[in-house]
C-alpha positions in Angstrom: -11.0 -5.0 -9.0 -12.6 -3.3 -5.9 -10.4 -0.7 -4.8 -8.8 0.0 -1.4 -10.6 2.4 0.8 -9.8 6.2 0.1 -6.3 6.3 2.0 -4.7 3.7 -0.1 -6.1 3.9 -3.4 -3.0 4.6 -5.0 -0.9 2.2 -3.2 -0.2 -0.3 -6.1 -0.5 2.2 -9.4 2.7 2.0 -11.3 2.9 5.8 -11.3 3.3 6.4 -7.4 5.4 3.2 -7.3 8.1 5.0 -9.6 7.3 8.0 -7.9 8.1 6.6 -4.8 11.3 4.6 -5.7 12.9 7.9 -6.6 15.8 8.1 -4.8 15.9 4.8 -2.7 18.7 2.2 -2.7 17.9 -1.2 -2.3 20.4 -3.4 0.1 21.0 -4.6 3.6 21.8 -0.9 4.4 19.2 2.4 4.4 19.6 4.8 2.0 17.9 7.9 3.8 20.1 10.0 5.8 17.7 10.0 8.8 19.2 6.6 10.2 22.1 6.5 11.4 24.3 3.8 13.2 23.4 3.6 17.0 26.1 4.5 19.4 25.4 2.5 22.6 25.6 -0.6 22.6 22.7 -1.3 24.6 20.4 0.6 22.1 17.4 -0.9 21.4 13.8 -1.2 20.2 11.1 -3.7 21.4 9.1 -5.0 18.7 5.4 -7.0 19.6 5.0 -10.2 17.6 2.9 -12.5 16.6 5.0 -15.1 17.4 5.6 -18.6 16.1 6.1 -18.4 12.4 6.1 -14.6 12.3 8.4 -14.2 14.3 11.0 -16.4 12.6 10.1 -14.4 9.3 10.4 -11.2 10.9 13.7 -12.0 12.9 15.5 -13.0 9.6 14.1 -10.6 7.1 13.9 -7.5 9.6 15.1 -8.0 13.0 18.4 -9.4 11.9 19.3 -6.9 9.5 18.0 -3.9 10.8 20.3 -4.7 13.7 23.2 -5.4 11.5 22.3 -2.1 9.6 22.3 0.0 12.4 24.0 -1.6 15.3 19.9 -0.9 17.4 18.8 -4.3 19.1 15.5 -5.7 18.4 13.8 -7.2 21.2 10.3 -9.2 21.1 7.3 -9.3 23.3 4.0 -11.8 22.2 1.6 -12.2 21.2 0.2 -8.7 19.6 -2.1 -6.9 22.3 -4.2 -3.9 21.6 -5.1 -3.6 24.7 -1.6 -3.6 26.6 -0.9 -0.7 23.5 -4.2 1.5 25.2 -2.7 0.5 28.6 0.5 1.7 28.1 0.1 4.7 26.5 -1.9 5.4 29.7 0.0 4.1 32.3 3.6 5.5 30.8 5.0 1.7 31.4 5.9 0.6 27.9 6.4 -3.2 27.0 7.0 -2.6 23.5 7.7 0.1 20.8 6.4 -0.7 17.9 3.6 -3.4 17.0 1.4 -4.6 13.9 -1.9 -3.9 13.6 -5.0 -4.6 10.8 -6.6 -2.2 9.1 -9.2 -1.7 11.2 -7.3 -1.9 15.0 -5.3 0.4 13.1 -8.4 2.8 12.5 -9.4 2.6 16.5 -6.1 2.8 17.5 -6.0 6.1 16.2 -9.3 7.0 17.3 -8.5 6.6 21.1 -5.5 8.5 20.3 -2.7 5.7 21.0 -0.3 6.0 18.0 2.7 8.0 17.8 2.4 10.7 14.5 4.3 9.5 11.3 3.8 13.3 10.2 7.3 14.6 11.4 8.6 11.0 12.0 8.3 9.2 9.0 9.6 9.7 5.3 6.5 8.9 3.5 8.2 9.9 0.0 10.0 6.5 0.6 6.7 4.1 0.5 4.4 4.1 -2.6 1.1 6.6 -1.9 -1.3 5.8 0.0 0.9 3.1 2.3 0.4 6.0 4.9 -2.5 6.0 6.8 -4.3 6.9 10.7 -0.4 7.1 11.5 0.2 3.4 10.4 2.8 2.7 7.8 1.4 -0.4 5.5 4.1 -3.1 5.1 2.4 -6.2 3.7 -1.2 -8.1 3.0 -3.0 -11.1 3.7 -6.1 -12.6 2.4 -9.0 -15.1 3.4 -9.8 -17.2 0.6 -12.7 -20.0 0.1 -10.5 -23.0 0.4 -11.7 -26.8 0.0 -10.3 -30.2 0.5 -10.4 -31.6 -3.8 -11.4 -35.2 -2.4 -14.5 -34.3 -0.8 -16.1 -32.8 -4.0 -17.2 -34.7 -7.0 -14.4 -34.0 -9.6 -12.3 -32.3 -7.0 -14.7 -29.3 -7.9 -15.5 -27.5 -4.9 -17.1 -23.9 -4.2 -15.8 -21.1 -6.5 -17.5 -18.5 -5.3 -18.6 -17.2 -1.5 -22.2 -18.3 -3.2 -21.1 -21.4 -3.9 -19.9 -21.7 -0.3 -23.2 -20.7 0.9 -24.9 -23.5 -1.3 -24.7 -27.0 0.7 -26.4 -28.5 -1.5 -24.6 -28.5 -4.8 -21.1 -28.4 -2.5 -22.5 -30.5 0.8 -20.4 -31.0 3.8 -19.5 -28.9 6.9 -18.0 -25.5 6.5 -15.7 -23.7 8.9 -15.2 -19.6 9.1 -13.1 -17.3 11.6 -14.8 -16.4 14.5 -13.7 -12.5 13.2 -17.0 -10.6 12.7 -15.6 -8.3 10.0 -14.5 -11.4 7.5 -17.2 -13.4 7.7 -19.8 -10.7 7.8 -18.5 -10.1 4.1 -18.5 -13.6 3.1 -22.3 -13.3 4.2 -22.5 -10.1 2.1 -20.8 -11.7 -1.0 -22.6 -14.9 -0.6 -25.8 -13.0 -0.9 -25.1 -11.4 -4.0 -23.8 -8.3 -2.9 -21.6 -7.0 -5.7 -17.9 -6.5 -4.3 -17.6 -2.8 -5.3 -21.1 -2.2 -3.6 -19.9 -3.9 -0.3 -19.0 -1.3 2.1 -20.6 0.0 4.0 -22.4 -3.2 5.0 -25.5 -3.7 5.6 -25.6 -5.8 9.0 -29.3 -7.2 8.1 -28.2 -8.6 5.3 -25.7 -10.3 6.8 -26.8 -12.0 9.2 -29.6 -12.9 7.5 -27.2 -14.9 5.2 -25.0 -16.4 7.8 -28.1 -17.9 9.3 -29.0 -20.0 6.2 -25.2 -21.2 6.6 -25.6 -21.8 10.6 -26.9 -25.6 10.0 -23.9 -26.1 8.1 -21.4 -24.7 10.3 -18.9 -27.0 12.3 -16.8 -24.5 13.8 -15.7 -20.5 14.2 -11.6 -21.3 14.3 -10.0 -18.7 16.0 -6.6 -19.1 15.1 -4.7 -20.1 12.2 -3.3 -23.4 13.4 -7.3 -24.6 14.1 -8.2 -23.9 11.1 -5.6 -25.8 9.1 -6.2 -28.6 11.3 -9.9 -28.4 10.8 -9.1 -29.1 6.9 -6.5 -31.6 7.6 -8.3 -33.9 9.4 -11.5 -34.0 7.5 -13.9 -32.0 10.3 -15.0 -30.0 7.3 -15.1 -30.0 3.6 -14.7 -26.3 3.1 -13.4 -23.5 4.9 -12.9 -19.7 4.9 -9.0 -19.4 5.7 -5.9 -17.4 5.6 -4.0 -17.8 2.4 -1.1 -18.7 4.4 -2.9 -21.7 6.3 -4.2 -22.9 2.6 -0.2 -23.2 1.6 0.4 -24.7 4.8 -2.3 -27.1 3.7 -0.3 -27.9 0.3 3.2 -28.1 2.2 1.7 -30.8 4.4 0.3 -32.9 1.3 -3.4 -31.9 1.9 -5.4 -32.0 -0.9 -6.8 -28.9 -1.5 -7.6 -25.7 -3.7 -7.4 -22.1 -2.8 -10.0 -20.2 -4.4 -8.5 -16.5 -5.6 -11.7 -15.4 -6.6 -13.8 -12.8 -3.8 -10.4 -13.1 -1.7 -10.5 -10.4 1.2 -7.4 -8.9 1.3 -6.5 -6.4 4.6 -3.0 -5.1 5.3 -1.3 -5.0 8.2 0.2 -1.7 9.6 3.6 -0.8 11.3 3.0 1.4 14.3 4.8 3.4 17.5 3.0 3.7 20.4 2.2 7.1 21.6 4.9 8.3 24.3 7.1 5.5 24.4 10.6 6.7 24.8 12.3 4.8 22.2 10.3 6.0 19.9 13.3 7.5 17.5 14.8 3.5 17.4 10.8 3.1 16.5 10.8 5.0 13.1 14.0 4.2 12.2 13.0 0.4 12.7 9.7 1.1 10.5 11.9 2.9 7.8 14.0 -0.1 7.4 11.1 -2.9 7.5 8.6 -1.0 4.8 11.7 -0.7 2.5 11.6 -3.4 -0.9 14.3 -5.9 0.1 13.3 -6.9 3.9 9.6 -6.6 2.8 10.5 -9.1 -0.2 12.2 -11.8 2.2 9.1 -11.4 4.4 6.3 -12.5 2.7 8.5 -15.1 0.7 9.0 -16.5 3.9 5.7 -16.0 5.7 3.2 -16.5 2.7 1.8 -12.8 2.7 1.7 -10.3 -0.4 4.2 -7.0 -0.2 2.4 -3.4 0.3 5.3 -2.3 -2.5 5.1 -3.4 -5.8 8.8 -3.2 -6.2 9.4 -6.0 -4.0 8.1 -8.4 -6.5 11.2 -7.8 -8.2 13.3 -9.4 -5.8 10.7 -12.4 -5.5 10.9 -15.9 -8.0 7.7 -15.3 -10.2 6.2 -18.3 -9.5 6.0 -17.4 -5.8 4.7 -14.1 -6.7 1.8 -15.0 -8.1 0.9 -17.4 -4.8 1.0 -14.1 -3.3 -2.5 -12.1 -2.5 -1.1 -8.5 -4.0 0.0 -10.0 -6.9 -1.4 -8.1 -10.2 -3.4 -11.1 -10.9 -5.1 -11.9 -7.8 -5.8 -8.8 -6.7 -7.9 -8.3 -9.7 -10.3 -11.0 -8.2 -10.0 -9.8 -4.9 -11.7 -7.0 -2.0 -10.0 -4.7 -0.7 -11.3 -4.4 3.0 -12.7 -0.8 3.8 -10.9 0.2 6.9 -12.4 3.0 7.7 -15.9 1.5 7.7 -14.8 -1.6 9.7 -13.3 0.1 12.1 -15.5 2.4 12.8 -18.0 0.0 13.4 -15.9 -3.1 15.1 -17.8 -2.7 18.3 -21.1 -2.8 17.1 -20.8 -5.8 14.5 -18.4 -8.0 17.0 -21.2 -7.6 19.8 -24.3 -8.6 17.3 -22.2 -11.5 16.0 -21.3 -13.0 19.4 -25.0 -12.5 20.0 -25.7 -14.3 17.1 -23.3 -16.9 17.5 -25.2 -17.7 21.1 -28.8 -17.9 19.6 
């Protein structure tokens, strides 16, 4: 297994699991003294979602309850902007509270100073090590997988490997990959025989060097989720470098196809408060709630994504555990993306790839 960069090495060891479980009730309620039930009535927090399936996920499992725990309304504003969260910190006009961020907006959110501290504001004792980090709280995972339609392949065998992928000749047919620079820069990496633990930092020649064997073979860069199910679904490519989620999505419409656990790149999306925002209290107490077993649990059951908290696996069927990317099993398979190395370098990779992408 390739571990998680330095800040979250620990964040699935069994020993800082029951370390961090010490103390904390599971239920509807929250077991730390620091939240209490809101007063007025028109208390509130404003939450910014992703919207569509998320959303519906995060109403039931977190929204809903928190509110019902606490008596603080959740409001929503979509999609999730990282620019209105620099604006607004900026301007003093807030449009939302809290948002969600990846591991490596999270690590240049905090470099141009926009999050709210969790030192002072968060009970980290109550989250397994290493779930804190660059003032982002780490509630649950997703992964991109090589993922195939089993009718386009002889045998139903497709590509087991990101070199496999790569090789159009032994698996022929058009290939789709997201149009994010720091994902399929490490498919190219991986496809080239770079061994996962020696992946980051990554070595940009490399890289692209790799992607442009691939580039005759490449249909599309989706850029959302919903593209790139459709992609597979209609037969514009054979394979495909997607999110886990849109892979079971796949499978719940009756598409033929496999998702590939091995070389899975796992990243881990953050809870956050933006910096100044003057609900920020209703913010952490919000956070506390939704990064606690239960809510997490009902979350990613509902929304295809792997808890941040081992303990939630207890409250989830087994067989829909192991579907999940931070089950035991597959993240033994899987890479751990390096968020501090992706996100310090974001800029510079996403304008050589769009560069790239125009040649």
């Amino acid at each position: 297994m390739t571990r998680p960069d330095k800040g979250a090495r620990a964040a699935l060891t069994r020993r800082s699991l029951l370390k961090a479980s010490a103390g904390l009730a599971v239920g509807a309620g929250l077991a730390a003294p620091y939240v209490r039930r809101a007063a007025a009535a028109d208390d509130f927090v404003v939450v910014n979602s992703w919207g569509g399936s998320w959303l519906e996920a995060a109403r039931k499992n977190f929204f809903d309850p928190f509110t019902e725990a606490t008596g603080i309304r959740v409001e929503t504003v979509s999609p999730v902007s990282f620019a209105k969260l620099v604006a607004q910190s900026q301007t003093g006009a807030y449009d939302f509270d809290v948002t969600t961020l990846g591991g490596a907006a999270l690590y240049q959110a905090q470099e141009a100073g926009v999050l709210a501290p969790t030192e002072g504001n968060f009970d980290a004792s109550q989250v397994p090590e290493g779930n804190v980090m660059f003032n982002g709280v780490a509630s649950h995972a997703y992964s991109f997988n090589v993922t195939y339609r089993n009718d386009t392949f002889a045998d139903g065998k497709g590509p087991q490997s990101w070199a496999e992928f790569w090789d159009t000749a032994a698996f022929p047919g058009p290939r789709t990959l997201p149009v994010y620079p720091s994902e399929t820069i490490a498919f190219a990496l991986l496809a080239d025989g770079v061994a996962p633990e020696e992946l980051y930092p990554m070595d940009l020649d490399r890289a692209f060097a790799s992607l442009d064997r691939l580039k005759p073979d490449l249909r599309v860069f989706w850029q959302s989720g919903a593209q790139a199910i459709q992609l597979i679904q209609d037969r514009e490519v054979a394979a495909g470098g997607l999110w886990a989620s849109g892979a079971r999505t796949l499978e719940d419409n009756g598409v033929p196809v496999t998702l590939v656990r091995n070389q899975a790149l796992v990243d881990r999306a953050f809870w956050c408060v933006s910096k100044g925002t003057p609900r920020a209290e209703n913010a952490w107490k919000y956070i506390q709630f939704a990064t606690q077993p239960e809510p997490m649990a009902g979350f990613c059951r509902d929304n295809n994504m792997g808890p941040m908290d081992e303990r939630a696996f207890e409250l989830i069927d087994a067989e829909v555990a192991r579907t999940m990317p931070t089950h035991p099993d597959n993240i033994a398979v899987s890479v751990w993306q390096d968020v501090e190395d992706v996100g310090s370098r974001l800029t510079e990779m996403t304008k050589r790839f769009e560069r790239w992408m125009a040649s």
